[in-house]
C-alpha positions in Angstrom: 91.6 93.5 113.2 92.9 95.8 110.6 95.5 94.3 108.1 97.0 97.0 106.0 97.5 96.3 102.4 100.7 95.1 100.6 102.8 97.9 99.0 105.7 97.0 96.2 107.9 97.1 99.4 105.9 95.0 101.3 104.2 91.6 101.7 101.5 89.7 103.8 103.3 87.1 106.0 101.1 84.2 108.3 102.9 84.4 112.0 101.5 81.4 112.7 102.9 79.0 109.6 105.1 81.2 107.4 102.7 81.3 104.7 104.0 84.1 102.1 101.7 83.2 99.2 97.7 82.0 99.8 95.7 84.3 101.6 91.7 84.8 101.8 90.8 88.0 101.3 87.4 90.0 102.7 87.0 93.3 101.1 83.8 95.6 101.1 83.6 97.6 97.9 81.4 100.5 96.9 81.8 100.6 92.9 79.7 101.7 89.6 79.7 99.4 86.8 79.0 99.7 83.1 77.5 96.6 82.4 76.7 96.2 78.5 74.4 93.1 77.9 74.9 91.2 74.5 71.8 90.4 72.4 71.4 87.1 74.0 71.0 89.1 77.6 74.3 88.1 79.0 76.2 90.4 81.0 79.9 91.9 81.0 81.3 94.4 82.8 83.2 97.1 80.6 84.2 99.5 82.8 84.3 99.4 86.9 85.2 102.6 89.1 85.5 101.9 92.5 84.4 104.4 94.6 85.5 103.1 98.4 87.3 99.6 99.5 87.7 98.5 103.0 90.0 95.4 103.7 87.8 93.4 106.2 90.3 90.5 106.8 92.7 88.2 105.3 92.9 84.6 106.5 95.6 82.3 106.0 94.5 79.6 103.7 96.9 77.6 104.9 96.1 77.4 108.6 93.0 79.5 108.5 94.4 82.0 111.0 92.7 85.4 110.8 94.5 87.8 113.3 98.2 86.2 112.2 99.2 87.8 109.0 101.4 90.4 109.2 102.9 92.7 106.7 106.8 92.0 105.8 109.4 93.5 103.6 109.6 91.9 100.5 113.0 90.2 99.1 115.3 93.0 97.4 112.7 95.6 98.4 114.5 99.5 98.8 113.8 100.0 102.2 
């Protein structure tokens, strides 16, 4: 099931429970990296450009329902 993602007029919203604010999230990303590696040979990424992102699922984290969440106006959003 495809979940679209929130907008700044829009929010994800658990059908089952009412949940508005703890979701699991599954995204596939495609993405280049420059990683810069300090002397001592640990890693951190300085810059990240992501090339494609699929949102697999989101799961309720309080109920654990997958096909549930639905997206819903936010509070004071301009419709």
């Amino acid at each position: 099931m495809s979940v679209p993602e929130p907008t700044a007029e829009t929010r994800w919203r658990c059908t089952l429970c009412g949940n508005l604010t703890r979701f699991d999230v599954t995204r596939s990303s495609r993405v280049v990296e420059y990683v810069h590696l300090d002397l001592a040979g640990e890693p951190k990424v300085e810059e990240r450009e992501v090339l494609s992102e699929t949102l697999e699922s989101v799961r309720c984290r309080w109920c654990n329902a997958v096909d549930q969440v639905e997206l819903v106006d936010r509070p004071g959003a301009q419709v």
